[in-house]
N, C-alpha and C positions, 0 to 999 in steps of 0.2 A: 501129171495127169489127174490123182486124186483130188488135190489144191482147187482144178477146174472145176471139177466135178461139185466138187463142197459149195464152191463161188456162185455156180452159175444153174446148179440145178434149180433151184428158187424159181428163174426168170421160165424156167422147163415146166415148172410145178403151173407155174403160174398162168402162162400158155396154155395150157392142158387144158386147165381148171374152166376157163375163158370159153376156149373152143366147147365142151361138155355142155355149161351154158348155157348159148345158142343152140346148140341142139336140143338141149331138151324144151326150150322155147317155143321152139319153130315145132317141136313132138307133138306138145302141150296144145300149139294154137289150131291143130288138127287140119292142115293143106297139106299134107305132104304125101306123097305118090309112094314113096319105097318107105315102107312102115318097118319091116326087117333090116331095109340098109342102115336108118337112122338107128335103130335098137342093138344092131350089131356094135356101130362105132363107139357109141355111147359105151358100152359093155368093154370094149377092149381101151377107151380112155380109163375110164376106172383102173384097169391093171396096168397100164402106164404110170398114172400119177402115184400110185400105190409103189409100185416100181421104183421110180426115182426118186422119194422119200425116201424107203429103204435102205436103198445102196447109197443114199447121202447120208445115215445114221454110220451104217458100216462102216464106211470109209471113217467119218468122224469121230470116232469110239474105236473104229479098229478089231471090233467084235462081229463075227458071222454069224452070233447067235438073233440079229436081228434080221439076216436073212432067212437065217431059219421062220423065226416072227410071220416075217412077212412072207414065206410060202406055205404054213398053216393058214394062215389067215385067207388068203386065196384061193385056198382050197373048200374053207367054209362058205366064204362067202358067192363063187361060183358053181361048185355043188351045190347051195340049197336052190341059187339061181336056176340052174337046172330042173332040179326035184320039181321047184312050185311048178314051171313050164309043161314037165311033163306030167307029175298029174291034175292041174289045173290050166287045158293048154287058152282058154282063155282071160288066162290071167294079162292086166294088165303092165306091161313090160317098162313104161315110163315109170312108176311107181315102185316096181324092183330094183330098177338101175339107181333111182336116186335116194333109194333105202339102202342099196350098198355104198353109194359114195359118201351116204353119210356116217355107216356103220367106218368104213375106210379111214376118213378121216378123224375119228376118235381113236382108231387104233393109233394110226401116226403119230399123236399127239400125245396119247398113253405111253405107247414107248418109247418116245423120248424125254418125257418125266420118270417112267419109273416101269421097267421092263416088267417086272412081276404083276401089277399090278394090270398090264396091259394083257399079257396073257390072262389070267384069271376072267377079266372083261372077255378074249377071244371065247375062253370055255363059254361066256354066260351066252353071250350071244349065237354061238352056235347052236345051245340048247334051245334058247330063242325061238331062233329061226325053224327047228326041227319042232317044236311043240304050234309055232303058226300054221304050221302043214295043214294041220288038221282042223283049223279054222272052219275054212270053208266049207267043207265035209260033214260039219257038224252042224254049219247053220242051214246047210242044204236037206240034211236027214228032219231039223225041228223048225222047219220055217213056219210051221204052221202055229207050230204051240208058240214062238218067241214072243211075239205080239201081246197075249195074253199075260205073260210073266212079271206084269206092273208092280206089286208087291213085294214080289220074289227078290228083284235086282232093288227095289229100293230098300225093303226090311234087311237084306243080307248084307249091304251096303252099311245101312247105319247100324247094325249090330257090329260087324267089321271092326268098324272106325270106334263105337262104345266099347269095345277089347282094346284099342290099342287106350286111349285114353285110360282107362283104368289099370293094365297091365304090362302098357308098353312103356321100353327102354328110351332113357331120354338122351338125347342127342342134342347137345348145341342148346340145351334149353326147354327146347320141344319135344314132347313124343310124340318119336314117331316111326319107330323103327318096334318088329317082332323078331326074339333069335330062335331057329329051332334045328336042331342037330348043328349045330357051328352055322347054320348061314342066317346072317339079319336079313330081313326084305320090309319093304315099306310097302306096307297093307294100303295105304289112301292111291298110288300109284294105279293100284287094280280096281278098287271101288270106284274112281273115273272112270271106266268104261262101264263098268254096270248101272252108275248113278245117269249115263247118258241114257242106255237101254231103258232106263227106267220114268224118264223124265218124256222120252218118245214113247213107249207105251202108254205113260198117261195121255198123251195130248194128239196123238194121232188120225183118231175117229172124234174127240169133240173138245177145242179149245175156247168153250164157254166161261166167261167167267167165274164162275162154280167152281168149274174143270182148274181153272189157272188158279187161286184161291187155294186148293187142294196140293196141287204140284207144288204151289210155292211154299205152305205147309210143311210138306216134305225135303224139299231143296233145304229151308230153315235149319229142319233137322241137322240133314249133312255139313252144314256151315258151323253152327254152333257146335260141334263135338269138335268140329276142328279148329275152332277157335278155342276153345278149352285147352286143347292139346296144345294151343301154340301155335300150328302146321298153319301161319297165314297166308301162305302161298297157295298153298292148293286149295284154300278157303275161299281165294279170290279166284282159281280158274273153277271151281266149280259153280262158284255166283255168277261168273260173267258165262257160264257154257246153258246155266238155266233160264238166262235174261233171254239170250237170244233165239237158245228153242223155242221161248214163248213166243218172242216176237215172228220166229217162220212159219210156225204154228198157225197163230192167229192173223198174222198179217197185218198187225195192228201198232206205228208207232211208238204209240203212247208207252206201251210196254218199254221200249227202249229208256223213254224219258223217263218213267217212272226208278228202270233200274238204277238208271247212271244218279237219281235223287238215293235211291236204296244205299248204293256202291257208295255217296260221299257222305251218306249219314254213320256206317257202317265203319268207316276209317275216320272216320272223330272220335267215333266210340273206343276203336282199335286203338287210336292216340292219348287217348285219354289213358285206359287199362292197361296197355302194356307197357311196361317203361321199354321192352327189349322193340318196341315199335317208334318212341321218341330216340330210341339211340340214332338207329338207320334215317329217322329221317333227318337228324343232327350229319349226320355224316352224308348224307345227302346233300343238304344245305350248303355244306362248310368245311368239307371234309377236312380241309387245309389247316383248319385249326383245332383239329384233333387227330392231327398225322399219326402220333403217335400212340393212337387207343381207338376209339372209333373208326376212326376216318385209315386206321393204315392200310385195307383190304382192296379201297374203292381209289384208294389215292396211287397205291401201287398196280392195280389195272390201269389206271390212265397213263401211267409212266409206258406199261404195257402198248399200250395202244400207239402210244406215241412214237416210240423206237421205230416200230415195223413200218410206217411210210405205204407206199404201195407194192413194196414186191418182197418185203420182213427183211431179216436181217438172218434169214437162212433156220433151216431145220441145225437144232443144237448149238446155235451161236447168241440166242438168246439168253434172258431170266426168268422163264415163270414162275420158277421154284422158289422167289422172292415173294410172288401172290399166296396168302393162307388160303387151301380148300382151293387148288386151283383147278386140280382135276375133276371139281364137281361145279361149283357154284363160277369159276371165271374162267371154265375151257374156252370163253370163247377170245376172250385179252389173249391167252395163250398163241392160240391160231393167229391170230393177227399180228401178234409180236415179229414170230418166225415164217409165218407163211404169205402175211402181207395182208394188207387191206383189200388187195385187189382178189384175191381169194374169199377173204371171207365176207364180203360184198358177191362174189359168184355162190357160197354158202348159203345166204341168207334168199337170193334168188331162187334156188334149187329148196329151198323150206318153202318158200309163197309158191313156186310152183305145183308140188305138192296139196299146199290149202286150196289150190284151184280145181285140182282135180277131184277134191276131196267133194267140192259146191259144186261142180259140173255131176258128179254122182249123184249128188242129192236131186239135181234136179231133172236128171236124164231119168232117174227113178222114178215109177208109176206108184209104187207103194207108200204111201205117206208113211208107215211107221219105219222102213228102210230109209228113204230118203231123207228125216228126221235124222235118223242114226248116224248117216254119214255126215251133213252137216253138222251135227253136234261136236262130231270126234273131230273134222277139220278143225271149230273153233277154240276146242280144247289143246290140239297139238300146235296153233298158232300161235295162240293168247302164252302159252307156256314158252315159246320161241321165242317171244318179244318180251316175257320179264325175264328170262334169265339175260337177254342179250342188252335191253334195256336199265338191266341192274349192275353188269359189266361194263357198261359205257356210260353208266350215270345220265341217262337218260331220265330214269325212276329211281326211287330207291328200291336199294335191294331186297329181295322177296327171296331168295336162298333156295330155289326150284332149279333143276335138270336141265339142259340143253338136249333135246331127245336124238338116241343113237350117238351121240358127240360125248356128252360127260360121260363121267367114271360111276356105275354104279349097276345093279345087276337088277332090280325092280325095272327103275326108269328103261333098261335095256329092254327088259321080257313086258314090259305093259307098252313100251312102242311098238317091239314086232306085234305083239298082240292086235294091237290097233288099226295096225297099217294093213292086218290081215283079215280085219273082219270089212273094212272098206275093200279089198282087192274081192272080198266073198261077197259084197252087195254088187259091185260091177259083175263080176261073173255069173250071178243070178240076173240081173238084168240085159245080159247080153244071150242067156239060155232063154231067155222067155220071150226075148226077140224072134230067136231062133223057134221056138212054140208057135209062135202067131206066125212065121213067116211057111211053116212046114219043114222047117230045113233041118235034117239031120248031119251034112257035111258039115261038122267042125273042124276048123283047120289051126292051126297050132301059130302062134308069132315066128315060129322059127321057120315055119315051113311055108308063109302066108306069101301068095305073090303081091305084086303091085295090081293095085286097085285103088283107081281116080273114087270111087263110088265110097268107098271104105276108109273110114275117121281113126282117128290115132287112139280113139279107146273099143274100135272093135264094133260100129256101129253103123249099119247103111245111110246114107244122106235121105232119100226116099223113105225110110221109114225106122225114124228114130226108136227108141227103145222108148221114149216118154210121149203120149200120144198128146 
């Protein structure tokens, strides 16, 4: 009976994963009549597929201390579920469920490379999750003063980033890691949310050339310490997160063309200075014929890749542990080894799902420096999705960034829930201030909400949208 279990959970996992999906699809596209029945399901697939991971680890290892794992873990991750609901009950629910599936399956993943290390991720992101609480609450108490903070989030930002360069610990080449009392955290992580607050408070009320000139100015700043530092990964999502604010900003093309001319003049220069930038894109090129020195990272993810077909070759019956850094830089070969293409093809689904809801806030939003924000932070959690995933599957070369909520690392952890929470806090003030305009003090909760043909999957009348 275990033998089955081991064999055929996969095809379970993978079922699962499928059905989730479409539902959060069908959430996303906002036609659906039972808003609580779809959030419920979704909610109890999560602790299925989480489920039948587990008990296919146990069985295969023969160890119950990964069921223990996995009843922590569901504990964190449906108590904070709870917590946000009930003190934020109109928080959006799509956006919770598919921040747990994705917090889920990093756990899965974690502890089937390396038990310890998977807990330690459980603590970080529970703290996570407990210090996002209060997101909301805070951007509700200083909505007024945030707008104004232009300076604030950009000076604090690049002084930030000029501490790590000058006093931070080097990693892989780069610095880019601070230690303090025993824990390292990556500073540039957090200054992406402030450099976007920052880049929308400039350009909010006036994206006149002047204005843009200035911002880019600034953006410069952020780019160059982190090109000093090495950190070219996050040098490029923060290039491509200040293109595009400009360009929603101003509404203006050209911006875009101008960047993408910025963006290739930008990695000549990058080709030229850095040798540790001709390496990657040598092993990009060719990896094949430097298997054994550049190219073995990017050659042994594609091995990765290849094994797992469409439905993997099973939790634990894999190698990731052959991939260098696989718990950060190629969790996502990993996933696909063992859990199949066809899974992480539903992964990558439930992420662009996500960047949609992230562009529907932006625009459902009345407040251009909100609406700003959330768009920003969509393009910054996408663009970072498709290099790490892109740098896994040698699409691109690799750029050595986070798979967010997936990889192993406790920054990347605490600046996603960060993120995810200050967008859940931009919907929640735009669906209060519906509530303002409309009269209505009856707030009703996701959990308690009936069916209502009239009422859209983020909590908003058809009759009178929240974006006039």
């Amino acid at each position: 009976m275990e033998q089955y279990i081991i064999i055929y959970s996969k095809y379970v996992i993978a079922a699962l994963t499928v059905i989730y999906t479409l539902l959060s699809c069908l959430r996303a596209a906002g036609r659906r009549r039972s808003r609580k029945g779809i959030d419920n399901v979704l909610s109890i697939l999560i602790f299925l597929i989480q489920f039948a991971a587990f008990l296919t680890m146990c069985l295969e290892k023969g160890s119950v201390d990964y069921l223990f794992f996995y009843a922590f873990s569901q504990i964190a991750l449906f108590a904070s579920m709870a917590l946000f609901l009930m003190l934020f009950p109109e928080t959006d629910r799509l956006l919770l469920n598919n921040m747990c599936l994705l917090l889920g399956t990093g756990f899965i993943m974690l502890a089937r490379l390396d038990l310890a290390k998977a807990g330690r991720q459980l603590i970080i992101a529970a703290f996570s999750l407990g210090i996002s609480m209060a997101v909301p609450f805070l951007m509700h108490k200083w909505e007024e003063f945030l707008p104004g903070l232009t300076w604030v989030y950009l000076g604090t930002g690049a002084a930030v980033l000029s501490a790590v360069l000058l006093l931070g610990e080097v990693t892989r080449g780069s610095r880019l890691t601070f230690s303090l009392a025993g824990f390292s955290f990556q500073p540039s992580e957090f200054v992406k949310l402030l450099f976007v607050f920052g880049i929308a408070a400039m350009l909010w009320e006036d994206a006149s050339l002047k204005r843009v000139a200035l911002c880019g100015a600034a953006a410069a700043v952020h780019v160059l310490i982190l090109a000093l530092s090495r950190d070219l990964g996050s040098a490029l999502i923060f290039y491509i997160a200040f293109v595009f604010l400009v360009f929603l900003a101003s509404g203006k093309a050209v911006y875009l063309f101008l960047g993408g001319a910025g963006g290739a003049a930008a990695s000549w220069a990058a080709y030229r200075l850095f040798s540790h930038v001709r390496v990657r894109l040598q092993a990009w090129r060719d990896p094949w014929s430097v298997i054994d020195d550049e190219g073995f990272q990017i050659t042994q993810s594609l091995f990765a890749l290849s094994r797992g077909s469409w439905f993997g070759l099973g939790i634990g019956q894999g190698t990731p542990k052959d991939i260098p850094f696989v718990e950060t830089d190629f969790i996502f070969a990993a996933v696909t080894e063992e859990m199949g293409l066809l899974f992480s093809v539903c992964l990558l689904t439930v992420c662009l799902t996500c960047f949609l809801v992230f562009l529907r806030t932006a625009w459902e939003e009345e407040d251009r420096f909100y609406g700003l924000t959330a768009a920003g932070l969509g393009v910054v959690y996408i663009f970072q999705t498709f290099l790490t995933v892109g740098g896994g599957t040698k699409f691109i070369p690799l750029t050595g960034v986070t798979l967010p909520f997936v990889s192993y690392g406790g920054s990347s952890i605490l600046a996603s829930c960060l993120l995810f929470a200050v967008v859940q806090a931009i919907r929640i003030r735009c669906r209060k201030e519906r509530e303002r305009r409309n009269g209505s003090h009856n707030r009703r909760s996701d959990w308690e909400e009936e069916d209502d043909w009239t009422e859209e999957t983020y909590g908003y009348d058809e009759e009178e949208p929240c974006r006039e």
